[in-house]
C-alpha positions in Angstrom: -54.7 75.6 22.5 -51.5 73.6 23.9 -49.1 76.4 23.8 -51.8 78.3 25.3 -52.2 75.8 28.2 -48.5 76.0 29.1 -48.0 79.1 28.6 -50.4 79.9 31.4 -48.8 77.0 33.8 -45.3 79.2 33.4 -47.1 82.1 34.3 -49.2 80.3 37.3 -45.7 78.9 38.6 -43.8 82.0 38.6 -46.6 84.1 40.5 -46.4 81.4 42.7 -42.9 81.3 42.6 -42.5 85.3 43.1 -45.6 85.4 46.0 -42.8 82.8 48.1 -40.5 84.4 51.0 -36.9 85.2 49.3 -33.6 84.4 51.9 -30.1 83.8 51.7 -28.3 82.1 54.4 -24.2 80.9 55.1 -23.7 78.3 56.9 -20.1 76.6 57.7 -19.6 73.0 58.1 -17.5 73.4 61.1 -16.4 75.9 63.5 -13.0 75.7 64.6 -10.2 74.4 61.7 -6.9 74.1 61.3 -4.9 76.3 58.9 -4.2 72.9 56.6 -7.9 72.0 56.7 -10.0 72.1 54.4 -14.0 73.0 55.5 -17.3 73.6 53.3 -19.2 77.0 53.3 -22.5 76.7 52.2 -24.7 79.8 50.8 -28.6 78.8 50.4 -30.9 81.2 48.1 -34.5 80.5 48.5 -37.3 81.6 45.7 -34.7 83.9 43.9 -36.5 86.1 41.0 -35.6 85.8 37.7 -32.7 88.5 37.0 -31.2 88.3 40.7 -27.7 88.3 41.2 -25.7 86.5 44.2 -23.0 88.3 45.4 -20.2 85.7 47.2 -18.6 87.2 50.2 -15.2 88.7 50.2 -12.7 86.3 51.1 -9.1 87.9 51.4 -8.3 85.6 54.2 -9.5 82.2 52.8 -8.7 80.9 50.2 -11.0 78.8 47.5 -10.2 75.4 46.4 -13.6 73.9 45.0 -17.3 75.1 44.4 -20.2 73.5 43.1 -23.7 74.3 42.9 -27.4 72.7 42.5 -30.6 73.8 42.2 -33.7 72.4 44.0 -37.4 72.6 43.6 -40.0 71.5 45.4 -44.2 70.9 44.9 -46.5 71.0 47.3 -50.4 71.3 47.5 -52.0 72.2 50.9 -55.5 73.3 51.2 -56.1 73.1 47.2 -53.3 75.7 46.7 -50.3 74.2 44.4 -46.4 75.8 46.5 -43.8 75.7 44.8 -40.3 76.1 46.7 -36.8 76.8 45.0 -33.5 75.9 46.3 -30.5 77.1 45.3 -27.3 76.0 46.8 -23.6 77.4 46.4 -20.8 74.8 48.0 -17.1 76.5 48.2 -14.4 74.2 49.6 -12.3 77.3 51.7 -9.0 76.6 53.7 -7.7 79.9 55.9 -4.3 82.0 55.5 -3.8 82.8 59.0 -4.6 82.1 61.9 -7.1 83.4 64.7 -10.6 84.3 65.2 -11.7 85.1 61.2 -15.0 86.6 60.4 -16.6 85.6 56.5 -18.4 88.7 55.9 -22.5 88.3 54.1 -23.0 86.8 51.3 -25.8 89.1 49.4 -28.4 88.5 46.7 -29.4 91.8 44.3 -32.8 91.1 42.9 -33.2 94.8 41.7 -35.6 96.1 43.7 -34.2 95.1 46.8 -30.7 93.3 48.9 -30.8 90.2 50.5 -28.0 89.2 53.1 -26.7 86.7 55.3 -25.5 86.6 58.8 -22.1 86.5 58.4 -19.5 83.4 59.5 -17.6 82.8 62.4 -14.3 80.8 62.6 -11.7 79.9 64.7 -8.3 79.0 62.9 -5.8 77.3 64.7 -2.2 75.4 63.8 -1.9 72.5 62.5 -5.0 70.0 61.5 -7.4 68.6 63.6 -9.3 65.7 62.5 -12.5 66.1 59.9 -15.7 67.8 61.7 -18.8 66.9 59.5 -22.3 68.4 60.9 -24.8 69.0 58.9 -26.0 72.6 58.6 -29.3 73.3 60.8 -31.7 74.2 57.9 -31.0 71.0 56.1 -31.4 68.5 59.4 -34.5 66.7 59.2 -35.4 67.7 55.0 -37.3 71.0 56.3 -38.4 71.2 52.4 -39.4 67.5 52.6 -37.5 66.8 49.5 -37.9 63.2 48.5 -34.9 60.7 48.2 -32.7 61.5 45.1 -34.8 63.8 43.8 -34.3 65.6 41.4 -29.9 65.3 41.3 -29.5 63.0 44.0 -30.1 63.1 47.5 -27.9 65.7 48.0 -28.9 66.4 51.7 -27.5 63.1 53.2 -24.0 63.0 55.0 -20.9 62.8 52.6 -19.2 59.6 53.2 -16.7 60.2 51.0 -13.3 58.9 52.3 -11.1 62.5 53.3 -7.3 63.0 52.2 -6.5 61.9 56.0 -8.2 58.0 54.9 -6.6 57.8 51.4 -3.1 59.4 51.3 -2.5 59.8 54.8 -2.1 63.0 57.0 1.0 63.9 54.8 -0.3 64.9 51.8 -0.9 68.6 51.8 -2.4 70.8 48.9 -0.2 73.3 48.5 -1.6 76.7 48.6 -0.2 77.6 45.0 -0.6 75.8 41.8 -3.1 73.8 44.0 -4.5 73.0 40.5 -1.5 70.9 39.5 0.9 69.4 41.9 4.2 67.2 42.2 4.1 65.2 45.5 7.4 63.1 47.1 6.6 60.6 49.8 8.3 58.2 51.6 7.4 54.9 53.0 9.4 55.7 56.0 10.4 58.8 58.4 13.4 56.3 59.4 15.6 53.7 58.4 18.9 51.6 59.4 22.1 52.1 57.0 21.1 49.6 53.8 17.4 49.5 54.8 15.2 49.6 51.7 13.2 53.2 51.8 10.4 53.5 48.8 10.2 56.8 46.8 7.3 57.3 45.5 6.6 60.8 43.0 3.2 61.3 42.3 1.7 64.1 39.8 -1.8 65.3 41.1 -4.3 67.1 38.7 -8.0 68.7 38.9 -7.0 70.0 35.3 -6.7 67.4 31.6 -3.3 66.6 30.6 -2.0 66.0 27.0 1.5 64.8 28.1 3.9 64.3 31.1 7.2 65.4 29.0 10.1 64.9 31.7 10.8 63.9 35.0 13.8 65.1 36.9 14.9 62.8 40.0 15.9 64.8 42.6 20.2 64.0 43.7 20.0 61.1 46.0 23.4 61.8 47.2 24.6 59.2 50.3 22.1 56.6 48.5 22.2 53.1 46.5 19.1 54.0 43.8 17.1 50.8 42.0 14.5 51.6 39.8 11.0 49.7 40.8 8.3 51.6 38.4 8.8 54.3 36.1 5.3 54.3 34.1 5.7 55.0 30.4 1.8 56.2 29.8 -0.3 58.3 32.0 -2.5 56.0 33.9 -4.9 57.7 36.9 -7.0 57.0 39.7 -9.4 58.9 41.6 -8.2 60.3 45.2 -10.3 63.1 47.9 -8.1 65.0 49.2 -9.5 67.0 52.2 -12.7 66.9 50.2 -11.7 67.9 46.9 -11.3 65.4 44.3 -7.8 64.8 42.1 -6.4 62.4 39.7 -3.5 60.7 41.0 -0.9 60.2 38.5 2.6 58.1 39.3 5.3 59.2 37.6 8.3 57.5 39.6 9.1 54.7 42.2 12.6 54.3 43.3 13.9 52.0 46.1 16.7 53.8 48.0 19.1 52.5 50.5 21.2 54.7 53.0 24.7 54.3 53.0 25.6 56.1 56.1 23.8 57.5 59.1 22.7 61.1 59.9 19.6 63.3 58.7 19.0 63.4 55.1 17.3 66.2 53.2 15.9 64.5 49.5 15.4 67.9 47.0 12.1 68.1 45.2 11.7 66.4 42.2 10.9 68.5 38.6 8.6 67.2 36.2 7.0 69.4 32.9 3.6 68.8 32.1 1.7 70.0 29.1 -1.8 70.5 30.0 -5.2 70.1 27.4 -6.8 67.2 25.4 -8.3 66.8 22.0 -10.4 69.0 21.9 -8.2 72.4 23.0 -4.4 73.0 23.2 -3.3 73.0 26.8 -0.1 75.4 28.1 3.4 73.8 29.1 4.0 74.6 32.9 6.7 73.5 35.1 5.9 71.9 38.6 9.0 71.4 41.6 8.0 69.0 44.2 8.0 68.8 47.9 11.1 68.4 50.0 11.9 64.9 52.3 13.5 64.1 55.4 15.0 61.0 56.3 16.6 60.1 59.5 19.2 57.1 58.9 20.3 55.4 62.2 23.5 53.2 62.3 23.2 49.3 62.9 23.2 48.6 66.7 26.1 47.0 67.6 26.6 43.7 66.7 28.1 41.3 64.0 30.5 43.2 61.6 28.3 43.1 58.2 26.6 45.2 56.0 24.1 42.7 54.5 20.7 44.1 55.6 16.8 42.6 54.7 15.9 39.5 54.9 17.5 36.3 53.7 18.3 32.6 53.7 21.3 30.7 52.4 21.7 27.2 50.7 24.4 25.2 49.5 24.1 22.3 46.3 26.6 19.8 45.4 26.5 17.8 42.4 28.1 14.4 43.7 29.3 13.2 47.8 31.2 10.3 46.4 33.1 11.1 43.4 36.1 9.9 41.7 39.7 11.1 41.6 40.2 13.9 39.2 36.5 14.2 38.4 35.1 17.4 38.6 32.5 18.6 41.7 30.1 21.5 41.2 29.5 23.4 44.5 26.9 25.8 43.9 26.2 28.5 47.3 22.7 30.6 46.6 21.6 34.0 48.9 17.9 34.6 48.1 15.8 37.4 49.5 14.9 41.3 49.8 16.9 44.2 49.8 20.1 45.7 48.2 21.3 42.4 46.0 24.3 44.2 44.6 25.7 45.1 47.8 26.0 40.9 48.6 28.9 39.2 48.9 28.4 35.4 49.4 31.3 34.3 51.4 33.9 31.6 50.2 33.5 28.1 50.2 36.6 27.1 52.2 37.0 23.8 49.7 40.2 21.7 51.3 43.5 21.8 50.2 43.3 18.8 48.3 41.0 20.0 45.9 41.7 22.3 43.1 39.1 25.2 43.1 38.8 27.4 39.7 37.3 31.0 39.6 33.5 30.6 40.5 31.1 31.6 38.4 28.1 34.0 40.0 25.0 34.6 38.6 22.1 37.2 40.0 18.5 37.2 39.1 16.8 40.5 40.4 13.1 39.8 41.3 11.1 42.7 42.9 7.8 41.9 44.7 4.8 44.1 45.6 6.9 46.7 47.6 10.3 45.2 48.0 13.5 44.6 45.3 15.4 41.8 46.0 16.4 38.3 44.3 18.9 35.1 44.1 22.8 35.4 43.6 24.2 31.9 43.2 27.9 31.7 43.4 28.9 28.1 41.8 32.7 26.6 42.0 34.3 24.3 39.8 36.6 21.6 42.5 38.6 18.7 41.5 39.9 16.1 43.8 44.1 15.8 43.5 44.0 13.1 45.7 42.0 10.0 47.7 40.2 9.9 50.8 37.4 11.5 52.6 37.6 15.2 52.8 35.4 18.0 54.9 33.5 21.1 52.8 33.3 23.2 55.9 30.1 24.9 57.0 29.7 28.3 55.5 27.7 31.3 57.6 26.6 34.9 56.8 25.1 37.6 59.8 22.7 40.1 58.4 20.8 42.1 60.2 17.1 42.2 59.4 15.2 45.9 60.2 11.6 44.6 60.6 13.0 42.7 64.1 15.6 44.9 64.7 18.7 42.3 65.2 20.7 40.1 63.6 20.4 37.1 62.3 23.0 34.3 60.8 22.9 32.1 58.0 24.5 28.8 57.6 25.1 25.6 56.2 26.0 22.4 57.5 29.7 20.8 56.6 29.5 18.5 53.9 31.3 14.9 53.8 32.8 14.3 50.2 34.4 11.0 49.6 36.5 10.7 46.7 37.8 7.0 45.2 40.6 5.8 43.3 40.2 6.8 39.5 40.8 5.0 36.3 43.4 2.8 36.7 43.6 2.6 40.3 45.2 5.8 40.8 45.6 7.6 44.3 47.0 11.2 43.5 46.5 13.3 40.0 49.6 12.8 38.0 51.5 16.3 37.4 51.0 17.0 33.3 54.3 17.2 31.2 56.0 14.1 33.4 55.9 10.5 31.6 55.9 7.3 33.7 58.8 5.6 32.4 57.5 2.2 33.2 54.9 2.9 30.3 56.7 1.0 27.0 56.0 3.2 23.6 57.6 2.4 20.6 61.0 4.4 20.1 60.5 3.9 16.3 57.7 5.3 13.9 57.7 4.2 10.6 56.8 6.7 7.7 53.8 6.0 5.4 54.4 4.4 2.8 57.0 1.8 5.0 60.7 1.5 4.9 62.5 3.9 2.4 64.6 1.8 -0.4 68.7 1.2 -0.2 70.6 3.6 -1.7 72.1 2.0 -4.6 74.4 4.7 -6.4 77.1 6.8 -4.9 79.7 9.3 -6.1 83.1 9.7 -4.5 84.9 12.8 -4.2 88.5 13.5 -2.7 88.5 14.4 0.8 88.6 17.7 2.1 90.3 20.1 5.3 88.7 20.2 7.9 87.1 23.4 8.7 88.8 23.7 12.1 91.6 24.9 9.8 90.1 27.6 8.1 91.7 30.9 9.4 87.9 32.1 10.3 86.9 28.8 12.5 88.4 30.1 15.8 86.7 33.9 15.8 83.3 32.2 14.6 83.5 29.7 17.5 85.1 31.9 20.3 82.1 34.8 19.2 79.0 33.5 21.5 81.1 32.3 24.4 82.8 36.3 24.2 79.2 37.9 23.7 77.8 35.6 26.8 80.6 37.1 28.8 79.9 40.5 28.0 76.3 39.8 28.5 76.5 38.7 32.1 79.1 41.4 32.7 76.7 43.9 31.8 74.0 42.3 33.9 76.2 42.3 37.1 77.7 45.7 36.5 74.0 47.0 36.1 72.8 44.8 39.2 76.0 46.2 41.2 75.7 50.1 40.1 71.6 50.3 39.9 70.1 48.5 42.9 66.2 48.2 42.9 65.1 51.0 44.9 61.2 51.5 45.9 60.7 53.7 43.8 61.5 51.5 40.9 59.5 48.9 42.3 56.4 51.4 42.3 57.0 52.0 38.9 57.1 48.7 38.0 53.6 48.8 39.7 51.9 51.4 38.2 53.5 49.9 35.0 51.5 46.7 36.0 48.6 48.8 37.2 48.0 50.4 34.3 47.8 47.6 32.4 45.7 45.9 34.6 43.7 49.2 33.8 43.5 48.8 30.3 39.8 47.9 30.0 38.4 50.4 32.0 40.1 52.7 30.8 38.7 52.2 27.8 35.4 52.2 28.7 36.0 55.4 30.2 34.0 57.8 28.0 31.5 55.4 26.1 30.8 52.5 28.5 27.8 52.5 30.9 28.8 53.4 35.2 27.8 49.7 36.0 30.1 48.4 33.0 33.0 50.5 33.6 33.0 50.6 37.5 32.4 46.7 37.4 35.6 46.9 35.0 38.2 48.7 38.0 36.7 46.6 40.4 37.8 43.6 38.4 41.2 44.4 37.7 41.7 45.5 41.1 41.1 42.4 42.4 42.9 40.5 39.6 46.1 43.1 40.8 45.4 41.9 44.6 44.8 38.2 43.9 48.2 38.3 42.0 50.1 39.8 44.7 48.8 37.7 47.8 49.0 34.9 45.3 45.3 33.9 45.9 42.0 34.7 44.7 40.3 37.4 46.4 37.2 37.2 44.5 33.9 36.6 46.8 36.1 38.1 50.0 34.1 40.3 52.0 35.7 43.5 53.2 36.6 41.9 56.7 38.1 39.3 55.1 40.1 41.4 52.8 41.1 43.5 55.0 43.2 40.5 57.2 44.2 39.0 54.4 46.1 42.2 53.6 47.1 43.0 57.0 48.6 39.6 57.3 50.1 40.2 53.9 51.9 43.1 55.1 50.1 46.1 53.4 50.1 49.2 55.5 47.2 51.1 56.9 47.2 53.8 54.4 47.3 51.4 51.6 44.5 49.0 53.0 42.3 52.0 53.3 42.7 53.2 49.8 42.0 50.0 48.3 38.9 49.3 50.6 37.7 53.2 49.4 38.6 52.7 45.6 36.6 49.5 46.0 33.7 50.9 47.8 33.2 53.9 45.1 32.9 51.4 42.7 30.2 49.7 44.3 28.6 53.1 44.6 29.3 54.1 41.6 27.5 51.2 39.6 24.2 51.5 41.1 24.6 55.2 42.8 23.2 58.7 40.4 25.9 61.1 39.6 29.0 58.8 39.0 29.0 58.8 35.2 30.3 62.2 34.8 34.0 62.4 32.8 35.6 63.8 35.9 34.1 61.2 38.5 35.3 58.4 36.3 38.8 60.3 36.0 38.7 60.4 39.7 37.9 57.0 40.7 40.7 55.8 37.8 43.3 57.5 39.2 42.7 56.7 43.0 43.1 53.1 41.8 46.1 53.7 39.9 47.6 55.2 43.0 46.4 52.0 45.4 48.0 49.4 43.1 51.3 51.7 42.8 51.3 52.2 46.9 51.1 48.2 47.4 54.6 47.5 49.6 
C-alpha cells in the first residue's frame, strides 16, 4: 500500500510537472566588457521534461573558463491545486577573443517533440578592463519563483560578494588564455626602483587542477641584479584566491629580493617550473609551465653624496674603556643595522690616532629578514693599544645613504670620543720597543748549573808541545778561501747590478710573481669552492696585495676612499680602474646568479692577476 501511495505522488508530480509552461532564457551579467574581463552568462530552463536535451550556444569568439550548474524546485498550492515549478540554471564564466560588437547566438532545449530557444546575447567588447559590473539578471530580481532563503542549495539568487581578482591580486594578474588551467605567475612589488633599492620577486603557481608534486623551479637570469633568497617553500602549501570570478589555489613557489645595480629598463624572463598533476587516488600527467615576463625601470640616485649604501639605517659606536692604561688593550666596536643589501656595506674606518696601535678588525654580519624586507647588523670591532700617555681624540665617524621611501639622503654619525690613557705598571709613559734591554736593570751575569759548582780537576796528563798550525803548508789557502769567495761574490753581484739593470718589465714580473702567490687560495678554490667562498678569496688577497704596497691596511675602505688613497699613491688611471672593476665583480659575483661557471671564475682570476702585475 506504501509503494503504491508514492508511486502515485511521482506520477501526480510529473503531470503536474509536464502540464507547467517549458522556457529557456540567456541572460548576461553585463553588457559592455573588456577583452581581459571575465563576465557570467546565465541560461535558465524552466519545467524541462524528462529526456530533454540543452543545447549551449556556439561560442567561437568567447572563450569558457568556468561553469556550474543547480537545480531548483519550487511548491506551491493556490486555489487547492498543489504547482510545482522547476529551475534549472547553467552558469558559464566567458571572457571574449576580440574585440567589437559580438553576438552569443540561442541557447536551445530538444525535448523531442519540440525546440526551445533563447533570444540570443548582445555584447560589446572593448580594450583593456573596466572595472567589475554586477546586475542581477531581470527574471531573478525580486525571487519571481518566491523561493525561500537557502532553500534548497543556498540562496543562490542573492548578489555574489565574493572579492574579484582586481581586490585580491591586484589588476595585474591576468589568466592567460592558454593553459588557463595551470599557470606560473611573476610579480613585482614595484614598476620602479633606485640603483640598490630592494625589489621583491614573487613566483606564484596557480591551479584549478590537484597536484602530486612541484618537481623544479627554474629562476629566470637576473642579469644587472644582487639576488638574496627570502622564501623558497619546500612543501606545497595553498590558499584560496577569485580571480575575475573563478576560483584557484595559489601556490608560492619562490621569493627573491633583488637589487639593481645600474639604471635603465630591465626586462626579467619568465620563470619555468614542472609540475606533475593528480593525487591518490589517479596518476596525474607531467606538464611544463613558462611564466610571464617583467619590466622594471631602474632610475639612478639623484645627485647627491657619493655612496651606494641604499635602505634604511642607523649607526653606533661601543667602546670598552675611556680611561685605560698604557699598553692595555681598547675594543672599539662600530655596528650598521638596518634594511636592504647588507653585503654591499662598507662601515667606514675608525680613524684611531697615531698613538695607538690598531690591529686588523674583526667584522661580523648577522642577516635578519622581516615581513617584506632583508636586511641586518654588520659590526666591525678593532683591537687599539695605547703606545703612549695623555688624552687622545677617536674622531667622529659618518656614513650618507640614501633612503628610497623619502627619496634623499640621509647621514649617519657618531660623536668623537675622549680616551684618556694613564701611566702603566711601573710608572711608565711610552711602550718600550721589544728586543731592547734597559741596562739599568741588574741580572745576574752568572747561572749556576744544577747540581752547584762542578769539582776541581785533580789529574792531568802532559804531553810535548806541538807547531802551530799557522805552519802547516794548508793554513794560508784554508784561511785566505772565504775572504777570496766573498770577493768573487760581491764582484758577481756588482757586475750583475752593472750589466742587468731592473727594468719595468722585471719589476712586473716580480709582481705577478707576488700576485700569483697572493692568488694561491683562490685559485684553489677555483673549481670546487662555492662563488661567495672563492670570490670572497680574490677580494682578500687583493687587498692584502694593496695594503702591502701602500703600506697600510685597506680593509673597511670604501671605493672613494680607495680610490685617493691610490691616486695619492701614484697608481695610474688605467690601473685604478681595473682594480676598482676586479673588485666590484667580486662583490657581484658572491651574491649575483651566473658567476660560478669555470670560465667566469677563469675570467675574474686573470683580470686580477693583470691589476696586481699593472701596479707602477
Amino acid at each position: 500500500m506504501a509503494r503504491t501511495g508514492s508511486a502515485l505522488v511521482i506520477a501526480v508530480t510529473l503531470a503536474a510537472l509536464n502540464a507547467r509552461a517549458q522556457s529557456v532564457t540567456m541572460q548576461a551579467d553585463r553588457a559592455t566588457a573588456g577583452i581581459e574581463d571575465t563576465f557570467r552568462l546565465d541560461i535558465v530552463v524552466t519545467n524541462a521534461p524528462d529526456g530533454s536535451v540543452l543545447h549551449q550556444p556556439e561560442l567561437k569568439n568567447f572563450e569558457v573558463l568556468g561553469r556550474s550548474e543547480s537545480t531548483q524546485m519550487q511548491f506551491n498550492l493556490s486555489n487547492g491545486q498543489q504547482r510545482i515549478t522547476q529551475v534549472r540554471k547553467l552558469s558559464l564564466t566567458l571572457r571574449a577573443n576580440k574585440t567589437g560588437a559580438l553576438q552569443i547566438p540561442p541557447a536551445s532545449l530538444s525535448t523531442g517533440s519540440d525546440t526551445l530557444k533563447s533570444d540570443p546575447v548582445n555584447i560589446n567588447v572593448v580594450k583593456g578592463r573596466l572595472q567589475p559590473e554586477r546586475q542581477a539578471p531581470p527574471q531573478q530580481q525580486g525571487r519571481p519563483f518566491g523561493f525561500p532563503p537557502g532553500f534548497p542549495f543556498g540562496d543562490m539568487d542573492e548578489p555574489d560578494d565574493t572579492p574579484t581578482a582586481e581586490d585580491l591580486a591586484g589588476p595585474d594578474l591576468v589568466v592567460p588564455r592558454s593553459d588557463s588551467d595551470l599557470f606560473l605567475r611573476m610579480s613585482l612589488d614595484k614598476n620602479e626602483a633606485y640603483v640598490g633599492e630592494q625589489v621583491m620577486l614573487t613566483i606564484h603557481l596557480y591551479s584549478r587542477v590537484d597536484l602530486s608534486s612541484v618537481d623544479a623551479v627554474t629562476m629566470p637570469k637576473l642579469d644587472g641584479f644582487l639576488s638574496k633568497d627570502f622564501k623558497s617553500p619546500t612543501q606545497l602549501s595553498s590558499t584560496q584566491r577569485v580571480i575575475n570570478g573563478i576560483p584557484y589555489r595559489e601556490f608560492l613557489l619562490r621569493q627573491r629580493a633583488l637589487f639593481p645595480l645600474k639604471p635603465g629598463s630591465v626586462t626579467i624572463e619568465g620563470a619555468e617550473s614542472d609540475i606533475t598533476t593528480g593525487n591518490i587516488l589517479y596518476a596525474g600527467r607531467r606538464v611544463h609551465r613558462v611564466g610571464n615576463e617583467l619590466k622594471l625601470t631602474v632610475k639612478n640616485l639623484p645627485p647627491g653624496p657619493a655612496t651606494t649604501l641604499v635602505g634604511r639605517w642607523r649607526m653606533s659606536r661601543e667602546i670598552s674603556h675611556s680611561d685605560i692604561a698604557l699598553g692595555e688593550p681598547l675594543q672599539v666596536k662600530l655596528l650598521l643595522e638596518g634594511r636592504g643589501n647588507l653585503d654591499s656595506v662598507t662601515v667606514p674606518p675608525i680613524n684611531a690616532p697615531a698613538s695607538f696601535k690598531t690591529f686588523d678588525p674583526v667584522l661580523n654580519d648577522k642577516q635578519v629578514n622581516s615581513k617584506a624586507y632583508v636586511g641586518g647588523t654588520r659590526t666591525v670591532e678593532y683591537t687599539l693599544v695605547p703606545q703612549q700617555t695623555g688624552t687622545f681624540v677617536l674622531p667622529a665617524v659618518t656614513l650618507p645613504y640614501f633612503d628610497p621611501e623619502s627619496r634623499k639622503f640621509e647621514e649617519l654619525r657618531v660623536d668623537e670620543i675622549n680616551i684618556t690613557v694613564r701611566p702603566g705598571a711601573g710608572g711608565a709613559n711610552v711602550v718600550t720597543v721589544p728586543g731592547k734591554q734597559d741596562p739599568t736593570i741588574d741580572t745576574p751575569k752568572n747561572q749556576l748549573v744544577a747540581g752547584g759548582l762542578k769539582s776541581l780537576r785533580h789529574t792531568a796528563h802532559f804531553v810535548g808541545a806541538t807547531a802551530p798550525l799557522s805552519s802547516a803548508p794548508w793554513f794560508l789557502p784554508v784561511a785566505l778561501g772565504p775572504v777570496l769567495l766573498s770577493l768573487l761574490g760581491a764582484g758577481f753581484a756588482f757586475a750583475r747590478g752593472k750589466l742587468g739593470a731592473e727594468t719595468d718589465a722585471s719589476r712586473q714580473s716580480k709582481a705577478a710573481k707576488a700576485a700569483r702567490k697572493q692568488l694561491a687560495g683562490a685559485e684553489k678554490l677555483m673549481k670546487t669552492g662555492s662563488p661567495n667562498e672563492y670570490y670572497g678569496e680574490i677580494t682578500h688577497a687583493l687587498l692584502g696585495f694593496m695594503s702591502a704596497k701602500l703600506g697600510e691596511p685597506v680593509v673597511g675602505f670604501t671605493r672613494d676612499q680607495l680610490v685617493a688613497k691610490l691616486t695619492s699613491a701614484g697608481v695610474q688611471d688605467a690601473e685604478r680602474t681595473r682594480i676598482t672593476a676586479v673588485l666590484d665583480v667580486c662583490d657581484e659575483g658572491r651574491y649575483a646568479p651566473g658567476y660560478g661557471e669555470a670560465s667566469a671564475r677563469k675570467r675574474v682570476f686573470d683580470d686580477a692577476a693583470k691589476a696586481m702585475e699593472g701596479w707602477r
